[in-house]
Phi, psi and omega in degrees: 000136199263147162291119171248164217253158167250147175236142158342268179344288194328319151343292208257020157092012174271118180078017171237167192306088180006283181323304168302318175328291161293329209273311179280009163239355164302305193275333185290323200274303179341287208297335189292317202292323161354268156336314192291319202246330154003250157333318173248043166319324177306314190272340185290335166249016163274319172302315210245267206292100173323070223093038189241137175211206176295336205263316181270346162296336201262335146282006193262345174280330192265347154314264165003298178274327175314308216275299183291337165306307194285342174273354190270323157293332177273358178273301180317317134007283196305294213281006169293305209282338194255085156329136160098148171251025186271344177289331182280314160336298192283325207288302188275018180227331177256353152289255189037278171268338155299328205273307209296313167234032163278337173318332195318324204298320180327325183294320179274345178288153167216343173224168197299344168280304190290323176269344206267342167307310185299322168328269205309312174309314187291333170296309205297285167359293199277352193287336182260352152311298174323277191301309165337278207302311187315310174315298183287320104036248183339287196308342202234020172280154163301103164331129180057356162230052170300291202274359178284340181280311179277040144255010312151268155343278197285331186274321183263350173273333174300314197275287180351293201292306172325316207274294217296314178320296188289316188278002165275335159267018144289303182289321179329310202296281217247016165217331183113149181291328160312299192283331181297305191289313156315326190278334163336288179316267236304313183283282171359302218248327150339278195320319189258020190242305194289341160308320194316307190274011148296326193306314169315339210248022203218132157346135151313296155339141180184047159243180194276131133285102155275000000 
């Protein structure tokens, strides 16, 4: 069986499909915003959320995960049945960027109810982010480097979200959780603006297989 060589440059996002190229630094700029209010969420609704503790972060994450785990097979579904990726492309560039300012209502919440509405809303969101983004992803992955590019991914959206991790409980400590969350927004809407230029390389075709 012949070996085949990895070359250096693939490390740095070089020598790969464009698409896949934006779609792991889109997501890389995310996952850092992510990261920033993330880990301390907990303490943000302790602060904020009027009743807020251990018991409702912890239902306002499985709203959250609840909603989107159950909407992501009949949305995946739809956009399987619609030839062409440009219906998966907009599903995933304008939730994207909806997502991108649902932190703001954080700023605006005050009870256990309010957040857990934006919770559900936001699972409904990412179910159509998710399956999207995976769909083009598959199709535009590079041939014979499947696994350095979603190794690739996965090295650089961790140690972002990791490095980001911390400096998001640097600025909570010493600036406040209003300015954590804006700058939150602020990479959000980067991350997802950086999607934008995929739109050229993606299929045309755009009818329903029933």
């Amino acid at each position: 069986m012949a070996l085949r060589s990895t070359r250096f440059d693939d490390y740095f996002l070089k020598n790969i499909n464009p698409v896949i190229r934006f779609l792991i630094i889109s997501d890389t700029v995310l996952r850092g915003a992510s990261g920033l209010l993330g880990p301390i969420f907990a303490f943000f609704i302790q602060g904020f959320v009027e009743g807020g503790d251990e018991a409702v972060a912890g239902v306002a994450a499985a709203i959250y995960l609840f909603t989107k785990s159950i909407f992501q097979i009949p949305i995946a579904h739809l956009i399987d049945r619609i030839r062409g990726e440009k219906d998966d492309f907009w599903f995933m560039f304008i939730f994207t960027l909806l997502i991108a300012f649902i932190p703001l209502f954080y700023l605006v919440i005050h009870t256990p109810l309010q957040l857990y509405v934006i919770q559900f809303i936001l699972g409904i969101f990412t179910a159509f982010t998710f399956p999207t983004y995976m769909a083009i992803f598959t199709r535009h992955i590079d041939k014979t480097k499947e696994g350095v590019e979603w190794g690739m991914y996965f090295t650089l959206t961790d140690l972002t979200g990791a490095a980001f991790a911390a400096v998001g409980g640097y600025i909570a400590m010493s600036s406040g959780f209003p300015t954590l969350i804006i700058a939150v927004v602020f990479l959000s809407v980067i991350g997802s603006l950086l999607l934008f230029p995929i739109k050229s390389f993606l299929q045309k075709k755009n009818d329903l297989r029933l």
